[in-house]
N, C-alpha and C positions, 0 to 999 in steps of 0.2 A: 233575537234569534230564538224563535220555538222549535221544541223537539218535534213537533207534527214538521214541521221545517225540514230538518235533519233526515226525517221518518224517509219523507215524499222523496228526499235528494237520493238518499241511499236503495229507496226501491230504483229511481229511475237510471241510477248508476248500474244494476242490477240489469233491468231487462233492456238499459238505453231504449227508450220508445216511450213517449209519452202517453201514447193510446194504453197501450199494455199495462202501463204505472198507474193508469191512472184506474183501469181495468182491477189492478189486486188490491188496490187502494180505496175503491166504491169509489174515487172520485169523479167528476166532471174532467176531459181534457183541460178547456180553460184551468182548471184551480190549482193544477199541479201544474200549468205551465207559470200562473201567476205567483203561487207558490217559491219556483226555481228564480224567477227575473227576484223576486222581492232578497232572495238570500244571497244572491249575486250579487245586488245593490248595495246589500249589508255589509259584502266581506269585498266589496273593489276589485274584485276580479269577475273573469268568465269560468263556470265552471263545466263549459259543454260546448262544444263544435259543433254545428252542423257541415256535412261532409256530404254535398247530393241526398241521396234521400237519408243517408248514416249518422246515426246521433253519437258522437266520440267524446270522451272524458278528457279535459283537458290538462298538461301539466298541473295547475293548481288545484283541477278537482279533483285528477287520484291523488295530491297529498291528501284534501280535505277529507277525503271518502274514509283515510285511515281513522282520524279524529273524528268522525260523526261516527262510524260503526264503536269508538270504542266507548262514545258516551253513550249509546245505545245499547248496548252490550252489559255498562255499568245500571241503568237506570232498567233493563230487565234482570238483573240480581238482586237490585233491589226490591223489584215485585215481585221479584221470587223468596226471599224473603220474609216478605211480607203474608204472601198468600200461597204459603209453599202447602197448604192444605187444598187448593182451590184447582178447580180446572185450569189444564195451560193453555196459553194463548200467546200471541206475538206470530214473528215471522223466520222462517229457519228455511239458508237456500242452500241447492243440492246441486254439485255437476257432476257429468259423466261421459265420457264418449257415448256416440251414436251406440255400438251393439247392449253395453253396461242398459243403454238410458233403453233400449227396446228391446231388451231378455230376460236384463235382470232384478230390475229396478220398478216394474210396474205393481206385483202383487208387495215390496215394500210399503212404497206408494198407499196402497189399497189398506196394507194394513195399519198403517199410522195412522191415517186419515179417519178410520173407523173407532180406534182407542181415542183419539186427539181434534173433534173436526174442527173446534175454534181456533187450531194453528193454521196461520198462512203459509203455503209450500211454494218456493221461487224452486222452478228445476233451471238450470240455464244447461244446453248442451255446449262443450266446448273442447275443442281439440285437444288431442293426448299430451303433446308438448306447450301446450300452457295451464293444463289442470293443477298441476303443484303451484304454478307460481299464483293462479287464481287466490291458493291459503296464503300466500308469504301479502299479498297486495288486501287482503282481507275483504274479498268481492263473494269469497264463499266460504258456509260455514264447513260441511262436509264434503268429501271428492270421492270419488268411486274412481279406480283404476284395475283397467286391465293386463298387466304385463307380470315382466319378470319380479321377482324379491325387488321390494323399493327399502334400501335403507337412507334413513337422514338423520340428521343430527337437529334439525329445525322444525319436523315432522313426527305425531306418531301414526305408526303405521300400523294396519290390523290385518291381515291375511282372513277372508270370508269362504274363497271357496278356491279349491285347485281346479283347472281350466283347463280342455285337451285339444290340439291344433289338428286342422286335416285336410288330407289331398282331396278333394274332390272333382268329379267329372259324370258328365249327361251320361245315363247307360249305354247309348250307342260310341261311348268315346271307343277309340281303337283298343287304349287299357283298360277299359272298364270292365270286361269280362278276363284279367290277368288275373291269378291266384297269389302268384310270386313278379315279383316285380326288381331288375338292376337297374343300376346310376345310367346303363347307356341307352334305356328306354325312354329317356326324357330327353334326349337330344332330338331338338327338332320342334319338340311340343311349347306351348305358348301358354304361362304362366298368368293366371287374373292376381294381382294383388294391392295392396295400399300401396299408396306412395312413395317414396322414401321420405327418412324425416321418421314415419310411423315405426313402433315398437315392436307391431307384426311383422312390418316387412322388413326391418333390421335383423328378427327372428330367424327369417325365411332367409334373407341373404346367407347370416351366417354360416346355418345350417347346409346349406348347398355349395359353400365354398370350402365347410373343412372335409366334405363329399370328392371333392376335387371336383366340380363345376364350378366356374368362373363366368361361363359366356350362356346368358340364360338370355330366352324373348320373353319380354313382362308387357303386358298391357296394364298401365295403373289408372287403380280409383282413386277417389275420396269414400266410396260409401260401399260399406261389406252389401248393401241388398244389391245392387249393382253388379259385384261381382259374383254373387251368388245367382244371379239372372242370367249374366253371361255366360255362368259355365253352364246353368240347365239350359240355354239356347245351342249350344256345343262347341264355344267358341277359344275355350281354352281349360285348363286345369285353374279350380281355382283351391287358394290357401285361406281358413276359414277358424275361426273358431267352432267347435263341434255344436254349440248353442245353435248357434246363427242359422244351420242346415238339418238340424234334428228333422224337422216337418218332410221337409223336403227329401229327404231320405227316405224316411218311412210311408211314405207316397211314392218311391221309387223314384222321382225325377231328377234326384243325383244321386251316385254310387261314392263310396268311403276307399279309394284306391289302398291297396294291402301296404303304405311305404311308414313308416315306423320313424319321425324327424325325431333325430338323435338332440341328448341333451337340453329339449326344450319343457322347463318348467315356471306356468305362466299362474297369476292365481287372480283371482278379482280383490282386489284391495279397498282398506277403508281407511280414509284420510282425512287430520284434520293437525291443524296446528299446536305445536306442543306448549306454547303460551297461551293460547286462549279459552277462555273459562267456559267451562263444559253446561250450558246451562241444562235445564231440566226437560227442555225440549230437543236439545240437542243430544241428549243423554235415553231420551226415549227413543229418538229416531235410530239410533243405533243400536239399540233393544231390538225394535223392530226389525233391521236390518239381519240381525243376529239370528232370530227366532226363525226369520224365513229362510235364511240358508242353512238352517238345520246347525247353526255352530255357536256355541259360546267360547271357543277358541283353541280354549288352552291347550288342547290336543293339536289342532291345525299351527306348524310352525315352517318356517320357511328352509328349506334345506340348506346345507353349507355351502353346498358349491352353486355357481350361477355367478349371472350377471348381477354386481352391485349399482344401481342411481346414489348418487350421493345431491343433496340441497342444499 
């Protein structure tokens, strides 16, 4: 068993897709599939499904996936180490929901990569209710979240930036030119939001039911551009992080309706596992992280009250 072994398993556990692995890896498709057959051989099991076109990690390959990243993990501290004078290099992978991975996350990106360019960057996008368990399974090294105060006892967690929710609707909506706005003005009106399951729209429920609204029309997405489309087409009111619609605002093509969601304190978070060794790369990226949102923290804390996530 070589660590270039190990290397290739755990990128392609990473983007599952051999083209892609073999893409941040400069290899040839062939070498990293010959690669994976030769380490399967070795260790008696399958460590990958194919599933129609879906490459899946099997029972035995997320256990294995734990023990490769951690010898991997070992064997970059010890070249760090070694040449903790030297430019870094290695590979350091990032998740984030969709709005985080396309508002917040790109001038990061931009600036790491311009201090750091021999580090390999894995971004994998992946939904809000599996981005903690991504650190507990060890598929990522840092997590970006959007919601409420996250506390965990298996997790540390960083507070980067405070985040502001908002009603939105096309100028021509019926409330779009309202100055003052009551609860009985939404009766009837047709709601864009996430799913349920999502963090916003748990948000969104809450808030309208301790309102005393219980019987709302929602049309749900997966994707905030989607719903942001829909309400400038005039299709409904949509609920948004204020990020996501800045442009579109100030272009006029949706309006900020005047309603003030009681109670809702949302922040972008910075996550990573409270056992795992902060390497020197990892410890930059959240330098950089830091440095673009304008915060080194210690001032930014999470307020008493709110919703607590426990891990």
């Amino acid at each position: 068993m070589e660590l270039r072994q190990l290397n290739t398993f755990c990128t392609v556990a990473t983007t599952l897709n051999f083209t892609r692995a073999a893409e941040v890896l400069s290899y040839v498709p062939s070498n990293v599939t010959m690669q994976i057959k030769a380490l399967e051989d070795e260790l008696g099991v399958r460590l990958f499904d194919r599933l129609g076109k879906q490459l899946v990690l099997t029972t035995a390959g997320k256990r294995f996936l734990t023990h490769a990243r951690g010898v991997l993990e070992k064997m970059d501290e010890a070249r760090s180490a070694v040449h903790h004078n030297e430019k870094l290099s290695g590979t350091l992978t990032i998740s984030a929901n969709e709005v985080i991975c396309a508002y917040r996350l790109p001038p990061v990106f931009q600036r790491f990569r311009s201090q750091h360019p021999g580090v390999r960057l894995i971004f994998r996008s992946v939904p809000n209710q599996e981005l903690k368990q991504s650190l507990f399974e060890g598929t990522t090294d840092i997590v970006y979240m959007l919601d409420e105060p996250i506390r965990s006892s298996g997790l540390s967690v960083e507070p980067l930036l405070e985040e502001h929710f908002r009603l939105l609707a096309a100028p021509d909506h019926p409330l779009a030119k309202r100055t003052v706005l009551q609860l009985e003005d939404f009766h009837g009106e047709v709601f864009l939001t996430n799913e349920k399951g999502c963090p916003y729209r748990t948000m969104f429920d809450r808030s309208f039911e301790k309102e005393g609204i219980d019987s709302i029309t929602y049309l749900e997405f997966q994707s905030a551009e989607a719903i942001k489309q829909c309400a400038i087409s005039g299709i409904g009111i949509a609920f948004l992080p204020e990020i996501v619609a800045e442009s579109e605002v100030e272009r006029g093509e949706l309006v900020v309706l005047p309603w003030q969601i009681p109670d809702l304190q949302v922040f972008t978070q910075m996550l990573w596992h409270k056992d795992k060794w902060l390497s020197p790369i990892m410890l930059s990226f959240m330098e950089a992280a830091r440095a673009v949102f304008g915060s080194p923290n210690e001032n930014l804390v999470f307020p008493t009250k709110g919703k607590n996530l426990t891990s």
